[in-house]
N, C-alpha and C positions, 0 to 999 in steps of 0.2 A: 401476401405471405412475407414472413418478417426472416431475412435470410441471416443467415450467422457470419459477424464478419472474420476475417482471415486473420487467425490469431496467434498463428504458427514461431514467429519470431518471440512474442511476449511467452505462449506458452513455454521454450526453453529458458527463456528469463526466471518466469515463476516455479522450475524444476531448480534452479541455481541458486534462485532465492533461498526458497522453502528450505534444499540443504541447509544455507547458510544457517538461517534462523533458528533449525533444528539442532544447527550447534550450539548457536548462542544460549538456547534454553536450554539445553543441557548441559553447560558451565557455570550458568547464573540462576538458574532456576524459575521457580513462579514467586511472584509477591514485591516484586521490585515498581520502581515508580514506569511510566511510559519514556522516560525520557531518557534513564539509564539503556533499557533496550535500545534505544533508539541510538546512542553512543554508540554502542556495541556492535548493532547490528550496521550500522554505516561504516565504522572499521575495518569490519569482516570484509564487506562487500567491498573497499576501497580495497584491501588485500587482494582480493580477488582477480581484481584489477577491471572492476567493473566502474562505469561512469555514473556517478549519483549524485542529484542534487537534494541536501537536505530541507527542507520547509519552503519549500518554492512555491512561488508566490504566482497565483492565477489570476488576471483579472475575470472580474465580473463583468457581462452584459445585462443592461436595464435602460428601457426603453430607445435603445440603439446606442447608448452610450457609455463607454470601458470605463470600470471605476478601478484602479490599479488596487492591489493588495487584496483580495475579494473574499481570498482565502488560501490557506498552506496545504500544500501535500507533505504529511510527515519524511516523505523519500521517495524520489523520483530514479527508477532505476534505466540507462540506457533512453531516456527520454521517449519511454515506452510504455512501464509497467511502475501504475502507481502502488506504493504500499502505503497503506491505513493503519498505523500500530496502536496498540490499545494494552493498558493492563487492568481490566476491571472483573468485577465478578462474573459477567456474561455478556455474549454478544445481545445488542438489544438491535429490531427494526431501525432508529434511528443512525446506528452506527451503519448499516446496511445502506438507510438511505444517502449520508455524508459520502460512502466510499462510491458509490455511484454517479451523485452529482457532480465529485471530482472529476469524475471519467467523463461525462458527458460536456462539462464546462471545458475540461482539457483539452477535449475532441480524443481521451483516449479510447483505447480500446481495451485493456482488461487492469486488473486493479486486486491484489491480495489483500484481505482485515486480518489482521494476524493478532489475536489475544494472549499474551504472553504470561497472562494468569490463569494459566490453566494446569495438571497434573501432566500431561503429555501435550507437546504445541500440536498435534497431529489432529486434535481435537477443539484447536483455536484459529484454526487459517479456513478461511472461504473464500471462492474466489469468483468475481464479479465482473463478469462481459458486459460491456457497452455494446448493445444492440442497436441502438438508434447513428 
């Protein structure tokens, strides 16, 4: 039986988050590049007074051995809860699996994809437990 892990702390992360975010799209709107969000939404959260690393850097393991720089978290909130930002036309499986492997190579445990090209953000954030 695959038990759910304790996600009580990320969870009020991603209520605090998601506010934020919710602001940010609704000052900037939809159709901006990913990386304008991504200014934005790290401001917000540095405001907030929340601790965030932008593009932090994970190694990768392959075949027992750390290859440094393996790949970026767009924004690492509280060295808890990854976020995944996106501006594209839609969420595809790929971006689904990206935000997972992060969590799983991290050894996190949960992870918001937030698509900021969308009409309402309420309809661009999924959020993704690491089960393993």
């Amino acid at each position: 039986m695959n038990e759910q892990p304790d996600v009580s702390l990320e969870n009020e992360l991603a209520t605090k988050v998601i506010g934020i975010a919710m602001n940010v799209h609704s000052q900037l709107g939809p159709g901006l590049l990913e990386s304008a969000y991504k200014k934005a939404l790290a401001y917000k959260l540095q405001q907030e007074g929340l601790f965030i690393e932008i593009e932090k850097k994970i190694p990768l393991m392959i075949d027992g051995i750390k290859i440094d720089g393996g790949f970026n978290i767009d924004i690492l909130v509280e060295k808890a809860l990854v976020l995944e930002l996106k501006s594209v036309e839609s969420i595809s499986e790929i971006h689904f699996a990206q935000t997972l492997n992060y969590l799983r190579l991290g050894k996190f445990k949960l992870g918001l994809l937030i698509n900021f090209n969308v009409p309402k953000l309420k309809y661009g954030i999924k959020r993704i437990i690491n089960t393993k």
